[in-house]
C-alpha positions as CSV (number, residue, x, y, z in Angstrom):
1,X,0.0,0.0,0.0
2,X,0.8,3.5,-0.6
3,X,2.1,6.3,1.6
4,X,0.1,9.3,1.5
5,X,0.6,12.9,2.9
6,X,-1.9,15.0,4.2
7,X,-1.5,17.3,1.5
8,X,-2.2,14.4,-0.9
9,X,-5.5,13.2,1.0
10,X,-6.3,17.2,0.8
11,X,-5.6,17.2,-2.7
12,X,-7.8,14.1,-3.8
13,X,-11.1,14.8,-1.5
14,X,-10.7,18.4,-3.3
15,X,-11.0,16.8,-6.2
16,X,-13.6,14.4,-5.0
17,X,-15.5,17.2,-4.3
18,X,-15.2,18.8,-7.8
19,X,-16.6,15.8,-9.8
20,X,-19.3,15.3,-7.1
21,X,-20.1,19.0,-7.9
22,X,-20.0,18.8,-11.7
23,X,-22.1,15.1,-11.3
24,X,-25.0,16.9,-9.1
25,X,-25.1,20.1,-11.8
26,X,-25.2,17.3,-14.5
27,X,-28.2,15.4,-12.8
28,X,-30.1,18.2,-12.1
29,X,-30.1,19.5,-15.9
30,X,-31.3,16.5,-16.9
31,X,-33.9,16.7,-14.0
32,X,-35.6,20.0,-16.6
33,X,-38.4,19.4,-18.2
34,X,-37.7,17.3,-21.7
35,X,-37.8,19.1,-24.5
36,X,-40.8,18.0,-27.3
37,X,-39.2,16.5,-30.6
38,X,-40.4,17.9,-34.2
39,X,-42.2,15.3,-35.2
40,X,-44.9,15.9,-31.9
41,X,-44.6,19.9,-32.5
42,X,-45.7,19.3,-36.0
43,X,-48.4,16.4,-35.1
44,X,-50.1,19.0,-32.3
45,X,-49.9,21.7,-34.8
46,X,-52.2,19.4,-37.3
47,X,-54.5,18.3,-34.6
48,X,-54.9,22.3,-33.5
49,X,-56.0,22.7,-37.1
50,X,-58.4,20.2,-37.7
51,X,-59.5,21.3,-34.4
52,X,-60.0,17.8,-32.6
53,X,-57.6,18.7,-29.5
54,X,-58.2,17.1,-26.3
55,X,-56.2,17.1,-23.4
56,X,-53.8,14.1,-22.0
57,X,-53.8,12.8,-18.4
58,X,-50.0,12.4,-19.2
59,X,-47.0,12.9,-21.2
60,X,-47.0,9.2,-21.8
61,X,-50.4,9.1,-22.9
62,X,-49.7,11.9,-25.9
63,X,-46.9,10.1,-26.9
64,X,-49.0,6.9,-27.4
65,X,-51.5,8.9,-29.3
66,X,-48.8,10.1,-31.7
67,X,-47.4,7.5,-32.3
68,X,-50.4,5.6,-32.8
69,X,-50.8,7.3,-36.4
């Protein structure tokens, strides 16, 4: 096993700390609302026209529906 200093330890919980950091920033972007691919923008924009739109009970239940056609 290794020998290490204090100013070793010091140096690796620092940099511990600075991936923990950049990992919690990264999980909490991808915590953000999704954004809506194209394909959905353009398939709402239809329905809007031919004025059949309803509302879904969840984002998983649109996505069915879409696909669907």
């Amino acid at each position: 096993m290794e020998t290490i200093t204090h100013n070793q330890m010091y140096a690796l919980l620092q940099e511990m700390n600075h991936r923990l950091k950049t990992m919690e920033i990264e999980i909490h972007e991808l915590r953000k609302e999704p954004e809506v691919r194209v394909e959905y923008i353009e398939k709402l924009k239809q329905i809007e026209k031919e004025d059949e739109f309803q509302t879904y009970g969840s984002m998983d239940d649109l996505i069915a529906e879409i696909e669907q056609e």
